[in-house]
BADRENTOR-497826 format. One line per 5 residues: their letters; for each residue x, y, z of N, C-alpha, C. Coordinates in steps of 0.2 Angstrom, whole numbers. Layout:
BEGIN
A> X,Y,Z,X,Y,Z,X,Y,Z; ...
// end
This chain:
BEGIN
XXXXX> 88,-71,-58,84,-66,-61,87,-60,-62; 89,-58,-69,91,-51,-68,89,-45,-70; 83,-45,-67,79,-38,-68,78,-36,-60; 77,-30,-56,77,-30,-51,70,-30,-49; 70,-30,-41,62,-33,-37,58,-26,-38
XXXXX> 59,-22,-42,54,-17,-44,58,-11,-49; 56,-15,-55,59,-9,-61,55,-2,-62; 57,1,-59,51,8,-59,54,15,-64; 53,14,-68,54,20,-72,52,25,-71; 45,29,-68,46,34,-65,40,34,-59
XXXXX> 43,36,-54,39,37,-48,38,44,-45; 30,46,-46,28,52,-46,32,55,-38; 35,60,-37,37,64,-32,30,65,-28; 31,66,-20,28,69,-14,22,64,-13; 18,64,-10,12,57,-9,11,52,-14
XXXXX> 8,45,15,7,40,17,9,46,20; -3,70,110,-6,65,115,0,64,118; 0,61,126,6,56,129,6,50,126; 10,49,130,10,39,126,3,36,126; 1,36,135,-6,34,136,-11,35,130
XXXXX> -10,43,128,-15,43,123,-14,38,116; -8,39,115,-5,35,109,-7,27,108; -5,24,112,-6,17,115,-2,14,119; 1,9,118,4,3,125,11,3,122; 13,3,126,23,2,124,23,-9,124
XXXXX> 23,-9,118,23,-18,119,31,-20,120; 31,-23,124,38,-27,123,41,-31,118; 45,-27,115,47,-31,107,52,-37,111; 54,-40,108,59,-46,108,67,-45,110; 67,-38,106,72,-34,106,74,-32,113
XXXXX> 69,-30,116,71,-26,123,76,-29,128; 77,-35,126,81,-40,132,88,-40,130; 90,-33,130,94,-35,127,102,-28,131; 98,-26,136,102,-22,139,105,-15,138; 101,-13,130,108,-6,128,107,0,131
XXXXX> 109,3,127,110,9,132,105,14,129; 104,14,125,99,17,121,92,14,119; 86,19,121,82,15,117,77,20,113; 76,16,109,72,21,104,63,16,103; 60,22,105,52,21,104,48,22,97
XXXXX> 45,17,96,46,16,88,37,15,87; 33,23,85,25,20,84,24,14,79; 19,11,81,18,5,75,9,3,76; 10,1,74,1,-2,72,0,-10,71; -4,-11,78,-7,-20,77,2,-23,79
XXXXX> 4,-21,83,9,-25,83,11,-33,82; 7,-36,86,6,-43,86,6,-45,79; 0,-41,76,0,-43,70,3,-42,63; 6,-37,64,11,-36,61,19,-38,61; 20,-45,58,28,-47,60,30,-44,56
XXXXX> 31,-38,51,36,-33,47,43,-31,52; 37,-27,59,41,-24,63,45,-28,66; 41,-33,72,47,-38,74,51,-40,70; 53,-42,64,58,-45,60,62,-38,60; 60,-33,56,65,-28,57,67,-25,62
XXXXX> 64,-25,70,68,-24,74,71,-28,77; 71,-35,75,76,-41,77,83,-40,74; 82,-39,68,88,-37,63,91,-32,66; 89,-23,66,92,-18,70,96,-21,76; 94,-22,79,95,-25,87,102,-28,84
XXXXX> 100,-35,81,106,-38,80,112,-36,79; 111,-31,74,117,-29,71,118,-20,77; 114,-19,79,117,-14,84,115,-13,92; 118,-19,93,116,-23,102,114,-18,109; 117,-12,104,117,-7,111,110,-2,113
XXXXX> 104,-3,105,103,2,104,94,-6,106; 91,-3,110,83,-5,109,77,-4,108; 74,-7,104,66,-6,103,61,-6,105; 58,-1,108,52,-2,112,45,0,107; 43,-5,105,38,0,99,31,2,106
XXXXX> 28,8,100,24,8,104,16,7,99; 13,2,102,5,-3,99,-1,3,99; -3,5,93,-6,8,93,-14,3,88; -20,4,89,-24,-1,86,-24,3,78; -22,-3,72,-24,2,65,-30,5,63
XXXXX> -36,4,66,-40,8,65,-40,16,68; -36,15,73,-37,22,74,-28,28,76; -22,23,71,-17,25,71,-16,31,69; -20,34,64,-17,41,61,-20,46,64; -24,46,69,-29,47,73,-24,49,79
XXXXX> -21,45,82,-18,46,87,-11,49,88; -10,44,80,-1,50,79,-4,58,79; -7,60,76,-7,66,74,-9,69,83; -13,66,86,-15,68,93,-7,69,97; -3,64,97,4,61,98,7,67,96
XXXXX> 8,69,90,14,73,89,12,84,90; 6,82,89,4,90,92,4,88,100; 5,85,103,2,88,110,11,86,114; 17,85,109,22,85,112,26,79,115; 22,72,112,23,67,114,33,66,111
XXXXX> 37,61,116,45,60,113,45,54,110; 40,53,109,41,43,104,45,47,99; 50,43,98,56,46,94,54,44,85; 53,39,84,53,38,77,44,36,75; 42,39,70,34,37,68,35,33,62
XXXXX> 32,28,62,29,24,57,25,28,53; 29,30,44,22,34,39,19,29,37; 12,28,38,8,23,35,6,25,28; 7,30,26,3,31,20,4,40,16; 4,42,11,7,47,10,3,52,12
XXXXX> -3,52,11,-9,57,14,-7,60,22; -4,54,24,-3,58,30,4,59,31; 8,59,27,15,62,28,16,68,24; 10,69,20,8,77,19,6,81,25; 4,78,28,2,83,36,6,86,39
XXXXX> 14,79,41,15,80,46,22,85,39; 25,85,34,28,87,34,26,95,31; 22,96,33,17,104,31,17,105,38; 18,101,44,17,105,51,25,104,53; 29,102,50,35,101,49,38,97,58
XXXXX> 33,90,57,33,89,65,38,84,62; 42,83,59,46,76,58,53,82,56; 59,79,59,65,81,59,68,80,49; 71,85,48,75,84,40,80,80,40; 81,73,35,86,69,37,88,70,30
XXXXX> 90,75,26,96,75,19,100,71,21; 105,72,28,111,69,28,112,63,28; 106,59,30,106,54,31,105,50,21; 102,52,19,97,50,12,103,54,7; 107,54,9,116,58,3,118,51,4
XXXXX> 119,46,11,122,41,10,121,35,8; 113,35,7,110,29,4,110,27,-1; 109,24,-6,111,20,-12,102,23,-15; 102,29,-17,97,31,-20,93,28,-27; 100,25,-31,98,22,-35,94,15,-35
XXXXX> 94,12,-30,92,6,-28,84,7,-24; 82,14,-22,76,14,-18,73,19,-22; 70,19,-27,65,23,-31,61,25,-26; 57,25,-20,51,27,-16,55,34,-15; 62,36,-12,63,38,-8,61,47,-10
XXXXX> 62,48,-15,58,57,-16,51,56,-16; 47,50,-14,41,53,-9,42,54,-5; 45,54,0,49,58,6,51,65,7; 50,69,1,54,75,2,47,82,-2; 49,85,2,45,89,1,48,97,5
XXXXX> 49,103,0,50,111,-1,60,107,-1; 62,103,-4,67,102,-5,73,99,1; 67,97,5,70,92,12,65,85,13; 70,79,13,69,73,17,66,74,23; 60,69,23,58,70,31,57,65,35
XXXXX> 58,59,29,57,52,31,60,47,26; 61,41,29,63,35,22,59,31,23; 59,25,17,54,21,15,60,15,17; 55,9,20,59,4,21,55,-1,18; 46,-1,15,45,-5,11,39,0,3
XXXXX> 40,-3,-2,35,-1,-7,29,-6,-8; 23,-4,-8,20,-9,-11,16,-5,-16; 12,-10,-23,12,-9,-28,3,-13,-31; 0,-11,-33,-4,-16,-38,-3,-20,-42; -6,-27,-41,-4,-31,-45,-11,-34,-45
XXXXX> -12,-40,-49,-21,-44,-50,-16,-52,-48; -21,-52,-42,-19,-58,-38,-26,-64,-42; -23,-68,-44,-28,-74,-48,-29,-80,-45; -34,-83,-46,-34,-92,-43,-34,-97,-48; -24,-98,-51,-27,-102,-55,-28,-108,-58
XXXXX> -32,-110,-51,-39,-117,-52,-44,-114,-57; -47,-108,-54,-54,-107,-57,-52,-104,-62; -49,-102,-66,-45,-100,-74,-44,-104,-77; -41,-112,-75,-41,-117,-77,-45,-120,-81; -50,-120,-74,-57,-124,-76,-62,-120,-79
XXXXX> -59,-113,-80,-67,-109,-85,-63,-108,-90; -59,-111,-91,-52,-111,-100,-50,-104,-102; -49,-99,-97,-47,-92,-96,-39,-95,-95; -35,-90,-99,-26,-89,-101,-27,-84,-94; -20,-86,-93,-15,-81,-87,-15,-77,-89
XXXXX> -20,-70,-84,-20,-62,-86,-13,-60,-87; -8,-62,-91,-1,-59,-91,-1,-50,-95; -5,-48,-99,-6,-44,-102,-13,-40,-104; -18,-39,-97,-23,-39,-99,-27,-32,-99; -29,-30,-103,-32,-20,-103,-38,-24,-97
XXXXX> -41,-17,-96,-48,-18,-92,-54,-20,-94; -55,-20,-101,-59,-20,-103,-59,-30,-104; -52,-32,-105,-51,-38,-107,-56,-43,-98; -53,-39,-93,-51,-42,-89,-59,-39,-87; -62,-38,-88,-71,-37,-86,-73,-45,-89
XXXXX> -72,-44,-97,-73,-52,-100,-71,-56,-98; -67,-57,-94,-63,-64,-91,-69,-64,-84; -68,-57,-80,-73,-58,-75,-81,-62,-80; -83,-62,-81,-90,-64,-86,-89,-71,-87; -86,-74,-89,-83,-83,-90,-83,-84,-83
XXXXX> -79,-80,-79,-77,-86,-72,-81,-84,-67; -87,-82,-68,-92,-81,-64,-96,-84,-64; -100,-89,-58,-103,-95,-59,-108,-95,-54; -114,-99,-54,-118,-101,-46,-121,-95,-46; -126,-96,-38,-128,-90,-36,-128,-91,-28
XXXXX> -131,-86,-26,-132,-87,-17,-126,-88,-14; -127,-92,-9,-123,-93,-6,-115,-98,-9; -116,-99,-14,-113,-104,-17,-108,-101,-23; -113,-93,-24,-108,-89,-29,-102,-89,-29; -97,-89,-36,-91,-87,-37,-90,-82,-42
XXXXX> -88,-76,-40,-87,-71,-45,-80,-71,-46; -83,-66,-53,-76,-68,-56,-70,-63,-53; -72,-57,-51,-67,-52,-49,-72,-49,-44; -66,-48,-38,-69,-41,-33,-64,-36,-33; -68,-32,-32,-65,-24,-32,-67,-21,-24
XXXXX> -60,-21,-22,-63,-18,-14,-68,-10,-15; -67,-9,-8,-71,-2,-8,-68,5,-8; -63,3,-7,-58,10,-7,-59,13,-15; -61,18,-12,-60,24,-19,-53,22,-23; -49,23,-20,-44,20,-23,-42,16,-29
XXXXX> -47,12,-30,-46,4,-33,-51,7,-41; -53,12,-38,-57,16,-45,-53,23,-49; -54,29,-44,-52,32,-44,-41,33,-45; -40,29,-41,-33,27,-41,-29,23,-49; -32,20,-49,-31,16,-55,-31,21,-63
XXXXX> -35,26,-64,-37,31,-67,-34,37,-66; -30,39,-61,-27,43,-59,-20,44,-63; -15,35,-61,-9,33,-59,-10,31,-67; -15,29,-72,-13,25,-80,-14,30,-85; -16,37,-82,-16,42,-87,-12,48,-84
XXXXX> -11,48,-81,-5,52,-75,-8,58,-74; -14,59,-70,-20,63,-69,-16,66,-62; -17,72,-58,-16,73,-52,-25,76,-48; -24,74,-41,-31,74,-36,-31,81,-37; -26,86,-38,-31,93,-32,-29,98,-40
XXXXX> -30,96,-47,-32,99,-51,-40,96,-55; -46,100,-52,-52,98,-51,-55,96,-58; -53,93,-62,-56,92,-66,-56,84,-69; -60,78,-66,-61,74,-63,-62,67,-72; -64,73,-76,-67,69,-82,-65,60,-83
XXXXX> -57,62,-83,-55,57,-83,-57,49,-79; -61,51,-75,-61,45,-69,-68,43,-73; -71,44,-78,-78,42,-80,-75,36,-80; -71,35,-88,-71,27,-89,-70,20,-84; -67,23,-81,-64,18,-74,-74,15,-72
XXXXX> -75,20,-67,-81,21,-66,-87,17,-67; -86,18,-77,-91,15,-81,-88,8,-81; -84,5,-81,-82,1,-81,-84,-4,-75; -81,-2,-70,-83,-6,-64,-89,-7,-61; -95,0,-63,-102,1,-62,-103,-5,-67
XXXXX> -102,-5,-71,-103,-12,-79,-103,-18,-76; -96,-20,-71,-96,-27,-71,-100,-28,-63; -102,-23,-59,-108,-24,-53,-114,-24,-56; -118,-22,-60,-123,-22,-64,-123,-28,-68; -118,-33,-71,-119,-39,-74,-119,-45,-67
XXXXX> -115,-41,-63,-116,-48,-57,-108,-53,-56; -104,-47,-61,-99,-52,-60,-92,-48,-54; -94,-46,-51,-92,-41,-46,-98,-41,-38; -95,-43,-30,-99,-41,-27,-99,-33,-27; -106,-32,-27,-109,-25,-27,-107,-20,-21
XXXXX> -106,-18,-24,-103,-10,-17,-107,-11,-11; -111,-10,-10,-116,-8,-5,-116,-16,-1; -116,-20,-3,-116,-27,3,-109,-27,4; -102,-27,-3,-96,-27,2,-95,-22,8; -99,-16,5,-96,-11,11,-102,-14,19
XXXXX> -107,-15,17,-113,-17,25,-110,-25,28; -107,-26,25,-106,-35,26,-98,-32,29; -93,-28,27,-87,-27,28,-82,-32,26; -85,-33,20,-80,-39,16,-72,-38,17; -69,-44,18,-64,-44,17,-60,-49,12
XXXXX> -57,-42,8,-53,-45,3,-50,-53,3; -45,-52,8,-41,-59,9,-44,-63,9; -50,-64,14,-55,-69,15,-60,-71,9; -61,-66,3,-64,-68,-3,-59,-73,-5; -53,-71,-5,-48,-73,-11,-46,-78,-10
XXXXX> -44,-80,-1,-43,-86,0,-46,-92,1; -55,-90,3,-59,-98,2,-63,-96,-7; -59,-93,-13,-62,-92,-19,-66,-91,-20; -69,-88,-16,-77,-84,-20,-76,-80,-24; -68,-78,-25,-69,-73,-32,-62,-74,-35
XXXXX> -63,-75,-43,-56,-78,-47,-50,-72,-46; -52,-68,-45,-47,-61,-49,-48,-55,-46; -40,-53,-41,-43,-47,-35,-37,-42,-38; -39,-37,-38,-33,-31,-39,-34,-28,-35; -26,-30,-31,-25,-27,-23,-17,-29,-22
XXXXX> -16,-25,-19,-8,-20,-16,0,-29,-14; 3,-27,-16,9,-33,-15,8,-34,-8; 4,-29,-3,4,-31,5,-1,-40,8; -2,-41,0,-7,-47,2,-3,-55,2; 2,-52,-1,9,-57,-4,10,-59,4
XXXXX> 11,-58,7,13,-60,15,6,-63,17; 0,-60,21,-2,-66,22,-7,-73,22; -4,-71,13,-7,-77,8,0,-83,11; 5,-83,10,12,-85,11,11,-90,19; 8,-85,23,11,-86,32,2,-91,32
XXXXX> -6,-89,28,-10,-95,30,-10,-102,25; -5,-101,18,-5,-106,16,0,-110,19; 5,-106,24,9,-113,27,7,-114,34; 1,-110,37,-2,-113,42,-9,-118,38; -11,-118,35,-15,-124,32,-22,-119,31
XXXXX> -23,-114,34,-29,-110,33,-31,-110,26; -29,-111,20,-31,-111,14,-24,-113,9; -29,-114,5,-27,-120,1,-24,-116,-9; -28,-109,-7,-28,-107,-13,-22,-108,-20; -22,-111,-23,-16,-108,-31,-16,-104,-32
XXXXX> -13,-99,-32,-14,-90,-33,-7,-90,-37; -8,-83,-41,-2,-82,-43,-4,-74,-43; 2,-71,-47,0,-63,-48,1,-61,-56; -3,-57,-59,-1,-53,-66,1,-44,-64; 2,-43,-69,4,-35,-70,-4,-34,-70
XXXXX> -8,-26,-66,-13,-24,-65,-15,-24,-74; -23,-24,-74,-24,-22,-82,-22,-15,-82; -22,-15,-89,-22,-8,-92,-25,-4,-97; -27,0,-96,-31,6,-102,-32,3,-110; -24,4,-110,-24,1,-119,-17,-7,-119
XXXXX> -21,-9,-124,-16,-15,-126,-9,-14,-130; -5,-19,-126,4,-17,-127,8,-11,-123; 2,-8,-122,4,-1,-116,12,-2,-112; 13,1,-109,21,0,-104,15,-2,-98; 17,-6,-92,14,-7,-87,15,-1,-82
XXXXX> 9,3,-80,9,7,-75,5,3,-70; 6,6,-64,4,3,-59,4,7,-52; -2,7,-48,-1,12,-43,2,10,-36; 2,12,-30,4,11,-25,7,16,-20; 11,15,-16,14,19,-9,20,17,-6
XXXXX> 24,18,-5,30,18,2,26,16,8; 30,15,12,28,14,21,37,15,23; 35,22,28,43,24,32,43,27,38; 49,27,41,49,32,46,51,37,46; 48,42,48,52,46,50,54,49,57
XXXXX> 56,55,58,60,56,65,57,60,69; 52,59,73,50,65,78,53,70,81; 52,77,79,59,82,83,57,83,88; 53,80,91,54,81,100,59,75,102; 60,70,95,65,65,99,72,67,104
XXXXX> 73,63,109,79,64,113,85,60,110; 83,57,105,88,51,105,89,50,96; 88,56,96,87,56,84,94,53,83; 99,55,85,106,51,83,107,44,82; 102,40,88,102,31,86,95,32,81
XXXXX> 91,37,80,85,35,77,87,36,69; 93,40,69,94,41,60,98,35,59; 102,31,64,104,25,63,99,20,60; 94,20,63,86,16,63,86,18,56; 84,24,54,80,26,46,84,22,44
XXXXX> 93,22,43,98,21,39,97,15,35; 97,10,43,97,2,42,90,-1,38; 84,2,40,80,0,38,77,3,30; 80,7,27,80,7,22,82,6,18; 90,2,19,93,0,14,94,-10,15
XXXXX> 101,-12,12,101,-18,11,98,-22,17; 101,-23,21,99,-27,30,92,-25,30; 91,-21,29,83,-19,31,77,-21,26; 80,-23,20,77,-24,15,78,-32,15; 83,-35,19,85,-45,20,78,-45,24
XXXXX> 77,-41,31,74,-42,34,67,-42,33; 64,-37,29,57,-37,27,56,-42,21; 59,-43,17,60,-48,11,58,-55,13; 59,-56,20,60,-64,23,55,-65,26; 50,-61,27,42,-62,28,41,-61,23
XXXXX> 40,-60,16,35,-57,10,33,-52,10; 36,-47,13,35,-40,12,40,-38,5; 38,-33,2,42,-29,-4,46,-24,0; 51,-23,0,55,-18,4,56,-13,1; 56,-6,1,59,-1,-5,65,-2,-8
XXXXX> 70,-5,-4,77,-4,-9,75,-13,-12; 79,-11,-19,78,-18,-21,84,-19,-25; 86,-26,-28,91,-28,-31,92,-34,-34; 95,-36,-36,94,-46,-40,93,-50,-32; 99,-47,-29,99,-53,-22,94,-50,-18
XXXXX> 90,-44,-18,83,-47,-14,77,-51,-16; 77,-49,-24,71,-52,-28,74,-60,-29; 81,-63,-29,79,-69,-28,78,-73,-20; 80,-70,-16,80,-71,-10,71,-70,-7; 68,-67,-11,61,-64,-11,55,-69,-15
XXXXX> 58,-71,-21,53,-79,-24,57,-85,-22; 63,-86,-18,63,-89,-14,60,-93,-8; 55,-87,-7,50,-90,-1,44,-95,0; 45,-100,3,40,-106,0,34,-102,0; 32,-105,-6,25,-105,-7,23,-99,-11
XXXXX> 29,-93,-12,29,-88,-18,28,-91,-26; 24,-90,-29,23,-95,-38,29,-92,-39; 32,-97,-44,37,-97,-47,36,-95,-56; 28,-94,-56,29,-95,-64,31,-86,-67; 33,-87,-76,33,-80,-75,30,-74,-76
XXXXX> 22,-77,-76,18,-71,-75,21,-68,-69; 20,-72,-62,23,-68,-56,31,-64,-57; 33,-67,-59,39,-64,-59,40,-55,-62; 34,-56,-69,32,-51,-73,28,-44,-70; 24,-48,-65,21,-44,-61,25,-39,-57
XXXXX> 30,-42,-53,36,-37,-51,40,-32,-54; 41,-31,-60,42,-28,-63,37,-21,-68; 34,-17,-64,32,-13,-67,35,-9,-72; 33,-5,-75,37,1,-79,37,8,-75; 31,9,-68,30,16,-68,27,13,-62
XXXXX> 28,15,-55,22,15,-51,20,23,-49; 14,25,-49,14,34,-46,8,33,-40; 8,37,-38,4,35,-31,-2,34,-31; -5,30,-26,-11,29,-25,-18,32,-24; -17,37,-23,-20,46,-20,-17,51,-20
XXXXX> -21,54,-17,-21,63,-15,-13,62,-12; -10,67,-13,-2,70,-9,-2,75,-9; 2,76,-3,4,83,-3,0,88,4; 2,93,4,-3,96,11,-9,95,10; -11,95,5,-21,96,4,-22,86,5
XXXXX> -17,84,5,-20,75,4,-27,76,6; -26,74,14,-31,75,20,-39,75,16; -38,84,14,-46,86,14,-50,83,7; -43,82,0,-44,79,-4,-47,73,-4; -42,69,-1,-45,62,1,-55,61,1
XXXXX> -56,67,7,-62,65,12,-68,67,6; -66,73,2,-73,72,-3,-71,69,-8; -65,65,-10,-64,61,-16,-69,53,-17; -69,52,-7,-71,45,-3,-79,49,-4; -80,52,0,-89,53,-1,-92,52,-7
XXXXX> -90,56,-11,-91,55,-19,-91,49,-21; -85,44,-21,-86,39,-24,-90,32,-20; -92,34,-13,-96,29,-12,-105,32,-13; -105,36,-14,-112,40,-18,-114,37,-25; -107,36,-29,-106,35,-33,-110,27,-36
XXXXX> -105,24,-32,-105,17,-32,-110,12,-29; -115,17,-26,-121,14,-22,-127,16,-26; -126,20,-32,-131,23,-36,-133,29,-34; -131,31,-30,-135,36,-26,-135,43,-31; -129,42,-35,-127,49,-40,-126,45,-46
XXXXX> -126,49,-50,-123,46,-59,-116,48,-58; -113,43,-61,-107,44,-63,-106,53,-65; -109,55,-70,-108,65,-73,-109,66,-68; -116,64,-63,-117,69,-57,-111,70,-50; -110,63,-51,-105,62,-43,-97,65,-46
XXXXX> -94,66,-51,-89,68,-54,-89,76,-54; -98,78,-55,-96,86,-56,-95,88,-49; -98,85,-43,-98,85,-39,-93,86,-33; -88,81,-36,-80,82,-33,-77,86,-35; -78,91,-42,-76,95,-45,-78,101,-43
XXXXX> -83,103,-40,-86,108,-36,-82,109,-30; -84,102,-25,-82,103,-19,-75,103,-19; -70,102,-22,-63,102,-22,-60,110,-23; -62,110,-27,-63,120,-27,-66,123,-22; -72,121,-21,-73,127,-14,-71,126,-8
XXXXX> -70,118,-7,-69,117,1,-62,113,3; -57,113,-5,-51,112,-1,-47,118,-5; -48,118,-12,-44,123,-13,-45,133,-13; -51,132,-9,-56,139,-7,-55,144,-13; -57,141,-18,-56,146,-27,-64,147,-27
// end
């Protein structure tokens, strides 16, 4: 294949307590291994997360002296506890950025150490994420994996409702296709598409295809999206907002026993679609297209985010920890996440073949087409204001999305309150 495992044309710049408070120091696999250094590495859901373990198996191996102690924080309440973590002076050397909103925080509190020197050596050209990392013209973190939107399909149920492979689909196509592949009722129902609950997945998509930014308040643009999505909950061919959110539906779990043909959700799903089709937990034919788009023929844009570390300045040990960023953001670190089905930020021919190498990755070339964006821009708010942005952009839209406001009303209404309560005009 020789297109690389993420053709990005242009990726919008800047947006992702004690220990006790923190959480548990888990014993990684690493640790057995005597060095002389060891480096404390916050993480989330450890167990469940084999990203980490792989890539601190690789560090390790390749640098015997230097050990991983991550430390398990629970994901519901990770960003929650770093930020307690790093105000109250905690030394866990390196932070996992799980998301750009919150590396607008910490590098406006300027609690992560500047690592230019480090990010002058890396193969910049190979890791598009990496100037989300940089903010008033200093690095403060690298990216070891990017993940992106794509429309994950089931294609049994395309097959059998005589629906072509979304390889090129605007949104408007890709509601009509929801409307054919939607069947049944009750308990038995199969829609044709789910749209999780995250703001995101509305307002995100709207943002990233017209190249809109969150903290200039004038929101017009997010109507069509809106109407669109309110459209295909009101035909039935979407579960409705208000039961995914009381039920706390889970994506995967739609996608994987088919209750729903067609999910637009993040490359993060590529892994553990991979790890329960070869433990036998589902049987799904899946494959992925390029996310729909606006207008037909269009260049393919598409939203998403980085996930990286950065460096704690109360660390004692940043010298082995900027080895850590090093590693894991480039080649090695990029074998190693790759070999789970994670998308790594640095990409190349020999990650991407090594990466649809992995059993049970489809092979056809809508997938492959999917990997290949023309544009990814971020998924949200960035930047110092992420945070407050965020919190009325999410109130608004689950108002929105439950009826409780009109589309014009719940739009003027983020438009108001972004003006007076984050950007105090």
């Amino acid at each position: 294949m020789k297109r690389s495992l993420i053709a990005v044309g242009t990726v919008a710049a800047a947006a992702l307590a004690l220990a006790g408070c923190a959480g548990t120091s888990a014993p990684a696999s690493t640790a057995s291994g005597g060095g002389s250094t060891t480096l404390r590495v916050s993480v989330w859901n450890y167990a469940q997360t084999p990203e980490f373990k792989a890539l601190f198996d690789a560090f390790h191996t390749a640098n015997p002296d230097i050990t991983i102690e991550p430390v398990d924080i629970l994901a519901a309440n990770y960003e929650d506890k770093v930020t307690t973590m790093l105000a109250g002076g905690d030394t866990t050397d390196i932070i996992t950025v799980k998301n750009l909103t919150d590396f607008g925080g910490y590098a406006q509190k300027k609690q992560l150490v500047g690592v230019n020197d480090l990010v002058k050596a890396l193969p910049a050209d190979k890791i598009p994420a990496l100037d989300e990392y940089k903010a008033d013209g200093t690095y403060y973190a690298v990216p070891y994996r990017q993940d992106f939107s794509v429309l994950f399909y089931n294609k049994q149920l395309l097959k059998d409702a005589g629906v072509s492979d979304p390889s090129a689909l605007t949104w408007d196509e890709f509601a009509a296709d929801a409307k054919k592949l939607t069947k049944g009722d009750g308990a038995d129902k199969v829609y044709g598409a789910y749209i999780h609950t995250w703001n995101s997945l509305v307002q995100g998509y709207a943002s990233a295809q017209q190249d809109k930014a969150f903290d200039k308040p004038d929101y017009s643009w997010m109507k069509d999206q809106y109407d669109l999505t309110l459209g295909m909950q009101k035909d039935g061919t979407i579960l409705d907002y208000g039961t995914a959110k009381s039920q706390q539906a889970q994506y995967k779990t739609i996608f994987e026993t088919g209750k729903a043909a067609m999910v637009p959700m993040g490359t993060w799903l590529i892994s553990p679609l991979l790890a329960d089709t070869a433990a036998g937990t589902t049987s799904v034919d899946w494959g992925i297209a390029p996310i729909p788009q606006i207008k037909s023929g269009s260049k393919i844009t598409t939203m998403g985010g980085p996930t990286g570390f950065g460096i704690n300045k109360n660390s004692k040990n940043q010298d082995a920890a900027k080895k850590f960023l090093s590693f894991a953001a480039g080649p090695d670190g990029a074998k190693a996440v790759a070999s789970i089905g994670i998308v790594p930020a640095y990409h190349s021919d020999e990650i991407t073949t090594q990466y649809f190498a992995l059993k049970g990755m489809p092979q056809d070339a809508t997938s492959k087409k999917a990997f290949t964006p023309d544009t990814i821009r971020p998924d949200g708010a960035t930047g110092p204001l992420a945070a407050q942005l965020q919190g009325v952009l999410d109130q608004e839209h689950q108002l929105i999305m439950t009826g409780s406001k009109s589309v014009a009303d719940g739009i003027s209404e983020m438009q108001s309150r972004v003006t007076s309560e984050v950007l105090n005009q």
